[in-house]
C-alpha positions as CSV (number, residue, x, y, z in Angstrom):
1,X,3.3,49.7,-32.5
2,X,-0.4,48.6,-33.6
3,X,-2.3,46.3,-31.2
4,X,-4.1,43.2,-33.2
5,X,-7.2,45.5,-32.4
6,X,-5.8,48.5,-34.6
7,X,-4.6,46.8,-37.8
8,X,-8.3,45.5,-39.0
9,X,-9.4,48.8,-39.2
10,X,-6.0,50.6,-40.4
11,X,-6.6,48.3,-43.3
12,X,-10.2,49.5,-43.9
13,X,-9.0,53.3,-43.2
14,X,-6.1,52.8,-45.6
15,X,-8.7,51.3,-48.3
16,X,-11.7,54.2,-47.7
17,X,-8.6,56.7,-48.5
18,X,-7.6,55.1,-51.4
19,X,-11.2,55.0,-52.6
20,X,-11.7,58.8,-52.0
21,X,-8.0,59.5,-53.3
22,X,-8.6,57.9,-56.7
23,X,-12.3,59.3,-57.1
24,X,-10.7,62.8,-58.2
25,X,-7.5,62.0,-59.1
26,X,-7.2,62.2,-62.3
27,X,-8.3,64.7,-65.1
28,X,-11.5,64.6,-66.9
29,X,-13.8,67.2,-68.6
30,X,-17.8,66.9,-68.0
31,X,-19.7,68.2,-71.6
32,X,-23.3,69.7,-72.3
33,X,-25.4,70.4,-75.3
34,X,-28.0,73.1,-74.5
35,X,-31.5,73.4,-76.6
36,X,-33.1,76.3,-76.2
37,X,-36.6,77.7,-77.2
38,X,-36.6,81.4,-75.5
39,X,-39.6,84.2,-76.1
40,X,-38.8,87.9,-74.8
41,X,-41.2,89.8,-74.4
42,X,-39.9,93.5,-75.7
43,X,-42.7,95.4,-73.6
44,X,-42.4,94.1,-70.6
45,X,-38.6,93.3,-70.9
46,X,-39.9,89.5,-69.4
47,X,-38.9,86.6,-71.5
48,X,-39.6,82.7,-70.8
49,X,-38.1,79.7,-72.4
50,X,-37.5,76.3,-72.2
51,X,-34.4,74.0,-72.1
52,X,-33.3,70.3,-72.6
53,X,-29.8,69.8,-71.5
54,X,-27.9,66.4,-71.9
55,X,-25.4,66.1,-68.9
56,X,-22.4,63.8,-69.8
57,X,-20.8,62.9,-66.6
58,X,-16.4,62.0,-67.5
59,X,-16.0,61.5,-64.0
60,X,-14.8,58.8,-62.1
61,X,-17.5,60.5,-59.2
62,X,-20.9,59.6,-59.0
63,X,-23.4,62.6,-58.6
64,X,-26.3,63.1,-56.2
65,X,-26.8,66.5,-57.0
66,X,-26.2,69.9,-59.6
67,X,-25.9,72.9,-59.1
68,X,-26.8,75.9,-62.4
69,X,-26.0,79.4,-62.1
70,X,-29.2,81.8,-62.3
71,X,-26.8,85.2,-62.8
72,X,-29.9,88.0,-62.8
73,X,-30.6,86.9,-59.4
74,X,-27.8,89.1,-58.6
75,X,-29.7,92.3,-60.0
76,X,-31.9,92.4,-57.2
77,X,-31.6,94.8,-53.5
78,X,-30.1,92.5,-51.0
79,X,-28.3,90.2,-53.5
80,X,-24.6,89.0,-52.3
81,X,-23.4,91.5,-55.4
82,X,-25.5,94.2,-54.2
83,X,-24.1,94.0,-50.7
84,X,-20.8,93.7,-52.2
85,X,-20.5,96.1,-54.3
86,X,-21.6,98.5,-51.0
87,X,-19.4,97.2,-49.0
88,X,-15.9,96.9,-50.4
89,X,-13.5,99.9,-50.1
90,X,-13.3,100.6,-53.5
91,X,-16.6,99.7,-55.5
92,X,-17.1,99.7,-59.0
93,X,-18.3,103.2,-60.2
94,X,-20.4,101.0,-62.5
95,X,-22.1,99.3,-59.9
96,X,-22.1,101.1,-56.6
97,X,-25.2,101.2,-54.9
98,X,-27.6,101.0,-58.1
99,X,-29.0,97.6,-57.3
100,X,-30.7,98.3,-54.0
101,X,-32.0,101.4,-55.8
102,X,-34.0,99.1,-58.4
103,X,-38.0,98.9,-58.2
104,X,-39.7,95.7,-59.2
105,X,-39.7,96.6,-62.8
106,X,-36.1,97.0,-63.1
107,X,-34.9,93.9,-61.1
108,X,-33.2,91.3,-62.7
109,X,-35.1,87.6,-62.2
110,X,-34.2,84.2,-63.3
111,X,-36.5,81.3,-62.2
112,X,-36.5,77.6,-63.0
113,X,-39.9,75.3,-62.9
114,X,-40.7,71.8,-63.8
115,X,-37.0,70.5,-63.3
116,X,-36.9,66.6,-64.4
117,X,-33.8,64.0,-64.7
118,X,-34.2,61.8,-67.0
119,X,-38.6,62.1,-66.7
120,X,-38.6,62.0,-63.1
121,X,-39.5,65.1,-61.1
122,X,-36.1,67.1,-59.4
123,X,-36.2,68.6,-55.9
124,X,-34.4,71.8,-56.3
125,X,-33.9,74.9,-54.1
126,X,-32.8,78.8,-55.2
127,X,-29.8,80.1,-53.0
128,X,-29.6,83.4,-54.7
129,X,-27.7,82.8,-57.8
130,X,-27.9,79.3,-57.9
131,X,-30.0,76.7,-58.3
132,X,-29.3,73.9,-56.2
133,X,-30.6,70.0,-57.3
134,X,-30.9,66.9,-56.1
135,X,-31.6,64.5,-58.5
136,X,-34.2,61.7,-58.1
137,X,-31.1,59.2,-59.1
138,X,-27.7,59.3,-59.1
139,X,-25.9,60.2,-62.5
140,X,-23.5,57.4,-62.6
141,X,-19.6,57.8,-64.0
142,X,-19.5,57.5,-67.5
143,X,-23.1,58.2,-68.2
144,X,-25.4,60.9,-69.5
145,X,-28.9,62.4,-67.8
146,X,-31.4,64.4,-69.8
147,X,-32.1,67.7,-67.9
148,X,-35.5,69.3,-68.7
149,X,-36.7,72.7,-67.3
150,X,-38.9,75.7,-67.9
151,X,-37.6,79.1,-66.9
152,X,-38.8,82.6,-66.9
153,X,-36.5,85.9,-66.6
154,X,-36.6,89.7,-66.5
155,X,-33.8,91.8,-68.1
156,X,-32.7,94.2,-65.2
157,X,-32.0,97.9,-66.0
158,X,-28.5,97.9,-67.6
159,X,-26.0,97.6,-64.5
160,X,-23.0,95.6,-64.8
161,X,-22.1,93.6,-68.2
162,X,-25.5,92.7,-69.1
163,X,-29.2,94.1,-68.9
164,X,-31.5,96.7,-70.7
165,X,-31.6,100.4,-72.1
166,X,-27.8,100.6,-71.8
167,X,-26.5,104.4,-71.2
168,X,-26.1,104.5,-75.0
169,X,-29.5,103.4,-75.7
170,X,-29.0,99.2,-76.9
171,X,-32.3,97.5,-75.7
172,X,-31.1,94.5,-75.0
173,X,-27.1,93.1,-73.9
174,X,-28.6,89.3,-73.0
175,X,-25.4,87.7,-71.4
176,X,-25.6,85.4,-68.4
177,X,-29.5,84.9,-69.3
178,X,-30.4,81.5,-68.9
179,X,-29.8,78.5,-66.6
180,X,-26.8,77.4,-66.9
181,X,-24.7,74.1,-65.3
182,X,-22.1,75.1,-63.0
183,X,-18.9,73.0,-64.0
184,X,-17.3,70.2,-62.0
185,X,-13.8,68.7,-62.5
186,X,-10.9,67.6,-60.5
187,X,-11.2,70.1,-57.3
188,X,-15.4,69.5,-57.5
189,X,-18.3,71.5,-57.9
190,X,-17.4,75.2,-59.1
191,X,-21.1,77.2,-58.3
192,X,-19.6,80.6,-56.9
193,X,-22.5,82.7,-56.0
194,X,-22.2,85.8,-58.5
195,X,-21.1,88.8,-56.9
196,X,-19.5,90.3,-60.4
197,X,-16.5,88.6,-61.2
198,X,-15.7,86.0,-63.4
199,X,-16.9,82.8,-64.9
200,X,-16.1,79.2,-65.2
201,X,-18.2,76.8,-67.8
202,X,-18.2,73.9,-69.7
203,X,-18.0,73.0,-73.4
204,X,-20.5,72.1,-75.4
205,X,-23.1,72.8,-78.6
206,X,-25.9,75.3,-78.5
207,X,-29.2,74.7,-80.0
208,X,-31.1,77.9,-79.8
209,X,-34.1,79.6,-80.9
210,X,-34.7,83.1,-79.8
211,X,-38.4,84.9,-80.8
212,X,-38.5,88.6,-80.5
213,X,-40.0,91.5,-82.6
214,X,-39.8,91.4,-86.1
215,X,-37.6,95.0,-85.8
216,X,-34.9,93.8,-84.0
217,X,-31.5,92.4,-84.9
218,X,-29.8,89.9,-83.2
219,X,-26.3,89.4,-83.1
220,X,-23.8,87.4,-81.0
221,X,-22.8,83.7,-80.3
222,X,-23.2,81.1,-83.1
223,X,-24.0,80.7,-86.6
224,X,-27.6,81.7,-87.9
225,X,-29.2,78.9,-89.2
226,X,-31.9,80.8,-91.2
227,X,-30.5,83.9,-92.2
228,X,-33.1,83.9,-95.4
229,X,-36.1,83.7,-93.5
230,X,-34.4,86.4,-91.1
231,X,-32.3,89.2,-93.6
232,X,-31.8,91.2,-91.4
233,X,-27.8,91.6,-93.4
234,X,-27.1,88.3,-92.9
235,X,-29.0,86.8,-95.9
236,X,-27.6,85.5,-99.1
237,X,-26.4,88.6,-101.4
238,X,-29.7,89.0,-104.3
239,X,-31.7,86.7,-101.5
240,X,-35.4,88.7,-101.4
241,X,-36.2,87.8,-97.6
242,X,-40.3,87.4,-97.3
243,X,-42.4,89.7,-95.0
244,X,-42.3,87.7,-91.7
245,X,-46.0,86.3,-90.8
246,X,-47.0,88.2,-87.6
247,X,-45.3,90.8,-85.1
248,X,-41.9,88.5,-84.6
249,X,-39.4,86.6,-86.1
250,X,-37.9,83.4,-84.5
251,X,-34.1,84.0,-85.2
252,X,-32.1,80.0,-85.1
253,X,-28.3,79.9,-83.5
254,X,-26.2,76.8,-83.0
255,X,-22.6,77.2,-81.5
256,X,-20.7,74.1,-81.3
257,X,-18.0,73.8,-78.7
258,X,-18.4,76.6,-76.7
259,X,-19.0,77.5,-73.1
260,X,-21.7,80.2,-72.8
261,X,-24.0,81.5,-75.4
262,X,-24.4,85.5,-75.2
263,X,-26.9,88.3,-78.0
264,X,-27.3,91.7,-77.9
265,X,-30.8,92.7,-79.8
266,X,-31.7,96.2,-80.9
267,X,-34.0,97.7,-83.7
268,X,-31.7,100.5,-84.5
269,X,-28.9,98.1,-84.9
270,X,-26.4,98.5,-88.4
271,X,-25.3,94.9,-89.2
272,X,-22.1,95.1,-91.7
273,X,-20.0,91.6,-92.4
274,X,-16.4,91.4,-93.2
275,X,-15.3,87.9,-94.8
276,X,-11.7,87.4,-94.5
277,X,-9.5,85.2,-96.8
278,X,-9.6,82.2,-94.3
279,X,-13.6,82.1,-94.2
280,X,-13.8,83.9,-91.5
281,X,-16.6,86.0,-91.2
282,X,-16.7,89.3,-88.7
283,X,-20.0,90.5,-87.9
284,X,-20.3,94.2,-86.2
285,X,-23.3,95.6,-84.8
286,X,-23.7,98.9,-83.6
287,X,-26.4,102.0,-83.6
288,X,-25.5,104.7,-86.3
289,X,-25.1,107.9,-85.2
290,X,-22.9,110.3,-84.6
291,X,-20.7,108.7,-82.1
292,X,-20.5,105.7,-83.7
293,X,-20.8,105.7,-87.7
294,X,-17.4,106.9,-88.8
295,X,-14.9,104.9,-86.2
296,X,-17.1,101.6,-86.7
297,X,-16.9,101.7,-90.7
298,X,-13.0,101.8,-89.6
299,X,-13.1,99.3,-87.1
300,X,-14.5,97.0,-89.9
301,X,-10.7,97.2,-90.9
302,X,-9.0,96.0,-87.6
303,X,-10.9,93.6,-86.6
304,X,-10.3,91.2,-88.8
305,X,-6.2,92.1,-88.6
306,X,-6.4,91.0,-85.3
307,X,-8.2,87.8,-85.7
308,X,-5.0,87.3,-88.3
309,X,-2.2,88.7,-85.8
310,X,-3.2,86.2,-83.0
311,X,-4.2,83.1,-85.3
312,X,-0.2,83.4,-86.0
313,X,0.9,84.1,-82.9
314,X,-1.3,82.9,-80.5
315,X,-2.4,79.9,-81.6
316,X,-5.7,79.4,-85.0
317,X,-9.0,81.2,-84.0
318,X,-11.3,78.0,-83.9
319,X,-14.4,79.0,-85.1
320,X,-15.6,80.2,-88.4
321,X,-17.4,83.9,-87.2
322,X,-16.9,86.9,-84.5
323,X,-19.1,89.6,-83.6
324,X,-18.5,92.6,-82.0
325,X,-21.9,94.2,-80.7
326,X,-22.6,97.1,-78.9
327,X,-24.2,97.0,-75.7
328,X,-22.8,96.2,-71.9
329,X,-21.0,98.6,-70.0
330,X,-17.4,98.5,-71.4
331,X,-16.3,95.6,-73.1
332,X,-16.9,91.7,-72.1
333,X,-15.9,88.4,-73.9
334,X,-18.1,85.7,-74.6
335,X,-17.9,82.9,-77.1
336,X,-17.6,83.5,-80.8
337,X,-18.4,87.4,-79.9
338,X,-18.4,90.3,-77.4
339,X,-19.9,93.1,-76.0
340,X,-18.3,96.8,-76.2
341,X,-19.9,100.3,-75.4
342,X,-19.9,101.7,-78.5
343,X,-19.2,105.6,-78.3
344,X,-16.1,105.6,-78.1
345,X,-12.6,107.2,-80.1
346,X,-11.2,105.3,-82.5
347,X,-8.2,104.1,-80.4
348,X,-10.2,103.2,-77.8
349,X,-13.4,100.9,-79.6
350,X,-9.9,99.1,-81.5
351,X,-8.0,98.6,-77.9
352,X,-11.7,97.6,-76.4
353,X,-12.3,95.0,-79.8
354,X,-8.6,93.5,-79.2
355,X,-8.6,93.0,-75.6
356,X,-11.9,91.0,-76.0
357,X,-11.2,89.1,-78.8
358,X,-7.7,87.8,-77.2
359,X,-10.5,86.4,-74.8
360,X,-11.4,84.3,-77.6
361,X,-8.0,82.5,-76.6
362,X,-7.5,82.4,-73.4
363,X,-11.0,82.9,-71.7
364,X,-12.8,81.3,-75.4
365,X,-10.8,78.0,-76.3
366,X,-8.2,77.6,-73.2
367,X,-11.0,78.4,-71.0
368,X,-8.6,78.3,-67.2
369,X,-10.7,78.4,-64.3
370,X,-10.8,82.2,-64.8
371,X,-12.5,82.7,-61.3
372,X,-9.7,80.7,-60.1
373,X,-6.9,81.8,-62.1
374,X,-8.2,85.4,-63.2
375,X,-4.6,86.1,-64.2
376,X,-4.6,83.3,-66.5
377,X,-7.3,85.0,-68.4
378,X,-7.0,88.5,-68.2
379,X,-3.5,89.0,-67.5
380,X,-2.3,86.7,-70.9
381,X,-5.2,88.7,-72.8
382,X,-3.5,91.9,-71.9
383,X,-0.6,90.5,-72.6
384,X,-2.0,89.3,-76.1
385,X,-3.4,92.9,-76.2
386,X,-0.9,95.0,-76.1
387,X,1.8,92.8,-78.5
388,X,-1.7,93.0,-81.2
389,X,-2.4,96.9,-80.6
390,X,1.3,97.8,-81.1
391,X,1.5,95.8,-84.6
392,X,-2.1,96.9,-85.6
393,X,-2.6,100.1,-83.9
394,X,0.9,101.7,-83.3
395,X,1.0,104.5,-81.2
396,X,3.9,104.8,-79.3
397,X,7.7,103.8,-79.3
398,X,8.9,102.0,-76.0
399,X,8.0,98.5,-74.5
400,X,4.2,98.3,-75.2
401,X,3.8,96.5,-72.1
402,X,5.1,99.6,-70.0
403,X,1.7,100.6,-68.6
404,X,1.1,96.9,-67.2
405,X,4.4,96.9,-65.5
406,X,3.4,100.0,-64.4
407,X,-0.1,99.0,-62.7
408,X,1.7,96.2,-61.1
409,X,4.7,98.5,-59.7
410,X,2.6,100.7,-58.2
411,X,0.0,97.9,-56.7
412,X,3.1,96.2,-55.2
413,X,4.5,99.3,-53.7
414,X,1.0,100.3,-52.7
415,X,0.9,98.0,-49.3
416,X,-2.1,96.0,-51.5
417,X,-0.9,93.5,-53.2
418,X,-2.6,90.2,-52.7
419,X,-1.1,86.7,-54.5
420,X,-2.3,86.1,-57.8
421,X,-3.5,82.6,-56.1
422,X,-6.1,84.2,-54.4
423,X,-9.5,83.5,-55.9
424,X,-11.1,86.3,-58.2
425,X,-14.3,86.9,-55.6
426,X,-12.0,86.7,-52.4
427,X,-9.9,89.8,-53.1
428,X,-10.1,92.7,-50.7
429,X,-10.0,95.4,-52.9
430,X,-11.1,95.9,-56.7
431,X,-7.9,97.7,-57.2
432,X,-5.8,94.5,-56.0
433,X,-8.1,92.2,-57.9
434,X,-7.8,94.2,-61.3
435,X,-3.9,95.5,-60.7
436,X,-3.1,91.7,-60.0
437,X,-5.1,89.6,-63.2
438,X,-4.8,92.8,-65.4
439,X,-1.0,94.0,-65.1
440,X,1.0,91.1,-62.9
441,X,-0.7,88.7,-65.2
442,X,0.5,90.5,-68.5
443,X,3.7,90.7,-66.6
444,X,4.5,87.1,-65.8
445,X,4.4,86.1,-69.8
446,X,6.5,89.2,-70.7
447,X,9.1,88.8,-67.9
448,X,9.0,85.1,-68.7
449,X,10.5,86.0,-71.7
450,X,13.3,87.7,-69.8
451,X,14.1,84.4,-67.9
452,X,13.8,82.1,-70.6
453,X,14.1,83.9,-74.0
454,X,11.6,85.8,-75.9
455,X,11.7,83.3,-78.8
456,X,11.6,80.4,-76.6
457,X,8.2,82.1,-75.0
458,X,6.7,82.6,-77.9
459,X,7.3,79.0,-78.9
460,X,6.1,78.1,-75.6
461,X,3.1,79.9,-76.0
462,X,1.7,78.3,-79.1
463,X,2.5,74.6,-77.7
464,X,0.7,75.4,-74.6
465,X,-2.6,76.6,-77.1
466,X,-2.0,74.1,-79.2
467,X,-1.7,71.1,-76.4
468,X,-4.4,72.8,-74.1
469,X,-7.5,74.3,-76.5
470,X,-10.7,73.0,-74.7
471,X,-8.9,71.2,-72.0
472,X,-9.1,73.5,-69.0
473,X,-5.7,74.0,-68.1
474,X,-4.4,75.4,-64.9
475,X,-1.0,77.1,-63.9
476,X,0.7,73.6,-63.8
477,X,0.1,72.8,-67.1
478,X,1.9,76.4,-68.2
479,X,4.5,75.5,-66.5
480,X,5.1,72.2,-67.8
481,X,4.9,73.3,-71.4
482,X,7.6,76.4,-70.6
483,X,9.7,73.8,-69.5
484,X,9.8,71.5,-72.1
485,X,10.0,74.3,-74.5
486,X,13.4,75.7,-72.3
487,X,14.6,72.9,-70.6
488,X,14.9,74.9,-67.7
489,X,13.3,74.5,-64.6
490,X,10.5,77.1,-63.5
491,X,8.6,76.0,-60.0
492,X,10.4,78.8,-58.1
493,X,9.0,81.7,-60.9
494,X,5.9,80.0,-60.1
495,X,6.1,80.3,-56.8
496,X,7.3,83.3,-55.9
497,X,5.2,85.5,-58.6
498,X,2.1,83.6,-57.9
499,X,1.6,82.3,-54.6
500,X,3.4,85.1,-52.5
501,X,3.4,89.1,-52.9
502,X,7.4,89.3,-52.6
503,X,8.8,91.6,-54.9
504,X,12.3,92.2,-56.8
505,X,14.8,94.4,-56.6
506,X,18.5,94.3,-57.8
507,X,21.0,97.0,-57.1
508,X,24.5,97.4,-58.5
509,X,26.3,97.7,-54.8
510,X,29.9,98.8,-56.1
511,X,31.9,99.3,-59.1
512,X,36.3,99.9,-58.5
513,X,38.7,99.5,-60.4
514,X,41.2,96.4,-59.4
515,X,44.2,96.7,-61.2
516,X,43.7,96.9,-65.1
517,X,40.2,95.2,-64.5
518,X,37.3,96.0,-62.4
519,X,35.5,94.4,-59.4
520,X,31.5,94.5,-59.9
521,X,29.6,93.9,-56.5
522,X,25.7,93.0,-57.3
523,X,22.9,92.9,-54.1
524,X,19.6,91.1,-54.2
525,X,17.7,94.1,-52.1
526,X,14.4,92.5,-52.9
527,X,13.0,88.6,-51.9
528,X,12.6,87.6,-54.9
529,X,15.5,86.3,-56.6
530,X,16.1,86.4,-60.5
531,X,18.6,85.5,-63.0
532,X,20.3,88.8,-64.2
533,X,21.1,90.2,-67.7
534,X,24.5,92.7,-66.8
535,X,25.0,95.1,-69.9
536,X,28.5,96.6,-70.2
537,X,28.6,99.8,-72.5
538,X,32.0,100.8,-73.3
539,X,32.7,104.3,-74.2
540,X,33.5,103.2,-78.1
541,X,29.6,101.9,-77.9
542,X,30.3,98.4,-77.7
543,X,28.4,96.4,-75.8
544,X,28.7,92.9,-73.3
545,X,26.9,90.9,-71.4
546,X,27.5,88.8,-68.0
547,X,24.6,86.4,-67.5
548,X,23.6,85.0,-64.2
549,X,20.7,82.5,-64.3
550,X,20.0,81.2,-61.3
551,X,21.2,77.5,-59.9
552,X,18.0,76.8,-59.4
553,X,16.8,77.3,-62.9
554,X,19.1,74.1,-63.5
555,X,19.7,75.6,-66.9
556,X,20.3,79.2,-68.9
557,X,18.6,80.7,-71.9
558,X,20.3,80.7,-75.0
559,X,21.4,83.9,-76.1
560,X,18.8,86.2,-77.8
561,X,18.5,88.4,-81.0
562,X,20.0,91.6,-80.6
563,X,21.2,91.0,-77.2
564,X,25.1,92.2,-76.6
565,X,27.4,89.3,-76.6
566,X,27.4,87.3,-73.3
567,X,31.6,87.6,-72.1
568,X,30.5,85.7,-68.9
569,X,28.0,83.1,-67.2
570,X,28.2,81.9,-64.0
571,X,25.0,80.7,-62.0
572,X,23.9,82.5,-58.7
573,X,22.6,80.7,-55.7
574,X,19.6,82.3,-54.4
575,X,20.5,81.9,-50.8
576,X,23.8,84.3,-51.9
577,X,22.4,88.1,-51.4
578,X,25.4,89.2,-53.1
579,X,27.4,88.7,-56.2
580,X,31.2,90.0,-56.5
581,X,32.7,89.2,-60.5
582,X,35.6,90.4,-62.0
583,X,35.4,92.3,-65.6
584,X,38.4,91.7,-67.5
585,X,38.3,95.8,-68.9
586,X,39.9,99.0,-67.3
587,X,36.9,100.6,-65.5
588,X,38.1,103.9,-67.7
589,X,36.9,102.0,-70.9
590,X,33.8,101.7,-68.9
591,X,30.6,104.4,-69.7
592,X,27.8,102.6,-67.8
593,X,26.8,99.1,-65.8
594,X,23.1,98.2,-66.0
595,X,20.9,95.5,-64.5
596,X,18.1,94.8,-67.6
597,X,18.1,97.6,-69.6
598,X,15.6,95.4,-71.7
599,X,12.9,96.3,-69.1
600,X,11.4,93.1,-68.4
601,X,11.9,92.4,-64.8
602,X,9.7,93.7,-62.8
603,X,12.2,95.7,-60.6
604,X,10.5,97.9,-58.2
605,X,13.1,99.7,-58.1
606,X,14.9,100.3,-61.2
607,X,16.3,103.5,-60.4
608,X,19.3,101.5,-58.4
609,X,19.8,99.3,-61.5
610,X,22.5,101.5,-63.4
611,X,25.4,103.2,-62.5
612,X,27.6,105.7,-65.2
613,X,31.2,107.1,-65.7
């Protein structure tokens, strides 16, 4: 009982936490539209620029500070990636030690100077690889700021995804390069310090002018705005492009809608454009040689198959170019384009391209909180990857999602496995990081084809593309779209295979005859429960099925192509750690019992999932 004391000030509690509660209740998107002006310097590998940004705040929040990323601050000895990437068991072969080896010509720098909001000077303070403001006044809800600054930067020594003098000799791989606004949304401010991982930004246009040396081609994010005055192979056909005025050239991008702005520049670079049907065009730029000459002419031809593969499939590629440039260390996704190494068989450079351009989807234009959700990104991209390899590329019969199931198998019998909830910086190990958004990730779309139908899925997957392009969608929102799609209910998939480590594993306990029938006995061995596809293979080669979705599901999956004929249903309570049915056959009509033989659940142990006569 409250005292006439207590209740005044319950009231004023109760009306603080309502205030707080709504300020971030809801879901809004903040927006940015970047200028650029950006000089490098190809001697000294220095380069200084300026920006205007224009800050739309969607919130309901009021702001009192900002916070931009400044990602070559990370190239530097003593840097939270450097200590990092020394410290953890298993460190990127890539990485290592290298940064505390680098000299002071090899570092990478990003600075920022003469920061004003809207005119009036900004106090602002560098914590490694970010920049933290406070602004001189509040940026109200519903209102814009104009954010001006100057900012100077040296291109470290080619380490990890971007930098210079790459191992196969690119100058220049300019990703993660300028100041750029950490994103805030419904859980707050997102400015991870950058140790390596992944990224997290927000939409906008990109207004920018890059002046470099008159040899060099640029290629990458956005469309050239003056490819006459550039050439270069991207001027008009029977265009004669004039001698440039002086040592450079001042090369014009704009990029609308996008989330980062990424170029790879080198003088040796061969610059050859595919236009597809749609308008598309696919730019590839590479260094001719030996290496590299014959398997990119032929990856002129895949590329834009895949572009074509997952426009049907996945959802309509947005924008009207790509570009696949060589440079980085391996391969890396950024908007409209990407960075691959570039020596590389012809198998590999297509697998690389496809695995980066299914970014374009779900890193590009669904954009997830990938350091929050890494599994969202690259686990569907792989997932994306292998269906667009196998129709492109075929190489080999069999599930082509085999060697994800595998990586995940083996991380979840390895005594590693972390939750897929756990945030992309904050694993222990790389190997349960990469094993966990490469291969569980690629495993949770194909196995939710197993639980809910394949055609269902793939329904499901272009509603949730077509619903959630440029919103920022988390796990939630997935799930919501599978379940409208199915009209079954999928919180417990969610929560085991995402938020816990516990695995699945089904065994056929015991098979007898009773009678002229025969007594099946299922166990649940594993803590995960599933629903269960039972294939019957009679020794005349007919086949049946007994279906058990689970009573939690609160509904089944129709039956799917090329699937044996279902002879019984009958819903399984999870809390039951055995099942006992009755077949209506003589067990000696029986050849075999098997639990999935479709492969898609992630059985640890499917060597206890079929028994034969």
């Amino acid at each position: 009982m409250l005292n006439r004391f207590q209740k005044p000030f319950l009231g004023l509690f109760l009306c603080l936490l309502g205030g707080v509660g709504f300020a971030q209740s809801g879901r809004f998107q903040q927006s940015v539209n970047y200028e650029m002006e950006v000089f490098m310097d190809v001697e000294t590998n220095q380069y200084e620029g300026k920006q205007k940004l224009v800050y739309s705040n969607n919130s309901p929040d009021t702001l009192y500070r900002v916070f931009y990323h400044l990602y070559y601050n990370a190239f530097q000895p003593g840097s939270m990636m450097d200590v990092r990437s020394r410290t953890i068991a298993d460190p990127d072969r890539r990485v290592g030690d290298r940064i505390s080896n680098l000299t002071p010509e090899e570092i990478g720098y990003l600075h920022v100077s003469n920061l004003t909001v809207n005119g009036k000077p900004a106090q602002a303070i560098e914590v490694g690889t970010i920049l933290e403001v406070h602004l001189p006044e509040p940026i109200l809800p519903n209102s814009q700021a104009l954010l001006e600054l100057d900012f100077i930067g040296q291109v470290p020594i080619q380490i990890r995804r971007s930098g210079r003098d790459s191992a196969e000799g690119v100058r220049y791989s300019m990703s993660q390069w300028y100041p750029k606004m950490a994103n805030y949304d419904e859980q707050g401010w997102h400015a991870n310090p950058y140790i390596g991982r992944e990224f997290y930004g927000i939409w906008g246009d990109f207004d920018v002018k890059i002046t470099i040396d008159k040899t060099y081609t640029i290629g990458g994010t956005g469309y050239l705005q003056n490819p006459n005055e550039i050439g270069h192979g991207y001027e008009d056909e029977g265009i004669t492009v004039p001698e440039p005025q002086g040592n450079t050239l001042t090369w014009h991008f704009k990029a609308p809608m996008v989330h980062d702005f990424m170029w790879g520049a080198d003088p040796k670079y061969q610059h050859d454009k595919v236009l597809m049907d749609n308008g598309i065009t696919v730019h590839h730029f590479f260094i001719p040689g030996e290496k590299t000459s014959e398997n990119w002419e032929k990856l002129k031809e895949y590329t834009p198959k895949a572009i074509s593969y997952m426009s049907e499939h996945f959802g309509q590629y947005p924008y009207k170019q790509f570009s696949v440039v060589q440079g980085g260390d391996g391969g890396m996704e950024y908007a409209m384009s990407t960075l691959v190494t570039g020596e590389r068989s012809l198998p590999s450079l297509v697998g690389v391209m496809v695995h980066e351009l299914a970014h374009s989807w779900y890193h590009g234009v669904l954009a997830t909180n990938e350091s929050l959700y890494p599994w969202m990104d690259e686990g569907f991209t792989s997932y994306a990857t292998n269906l667009t390899m196998g129709a492109i590329f075929p190489r080999r019969e069999g599930n082509v999602h085999q060697g994800s199931y595998r990586g995940y198998i083996s991380l979840a019998l390895s005594g590693l496995e972390e939750p897929m909830s756990t945030h992309s910086d904050h694993y222990h190990t790389n190997r349960a990081y990469g094993s966990a958004a490469y291969s569980k990730g690629a495993v949770f779309m194909e196995q939710l084809g197993y639980v809910i139908g394949a055609d269902v899925r793939d329904r499901g997957l272009l509603r949730y593309f077509n619903t959630w392009k440029f919103k920022h969608p988390n796990v939630n929102d997935l799930i919501r779209i599978m379940e409208k799609e199915s009209g079954i209910e999928l919180d417990w998939y969610k929560e085991y295979f995402v938020y816990t480590t516990k695995t699945i594993d089904y065994t056929i306990k015991d098979v007898k005859a009773n009678g002229d029938k025969t007594e099946l006995t299922l166990q649940r061995i594993g803590l995960m429960p599933m629903p269960l596809d039972v294939v019957i293979t009679y020794k005349d080669g007919s086949q049946e099925m007994i279906y058990l979705p689970l009573v939690i599901m609160r509904g089944e999956k129709g039956e799917e192509t090329g699937a044996p004929k279902r002879i019984h249903t009958e819903d399984w309570p999870w809390v039951n750690l055995e099942k006992t049915l009755v077949i209506d056959r003589n067990l000696e009509n029986i050849q075999s019992i098997e639990i999935d033989p479709s492969k898609r659940m992630a059985d640890v142990q499917p060597e206890n999932n079929k028994v034969e006569f």
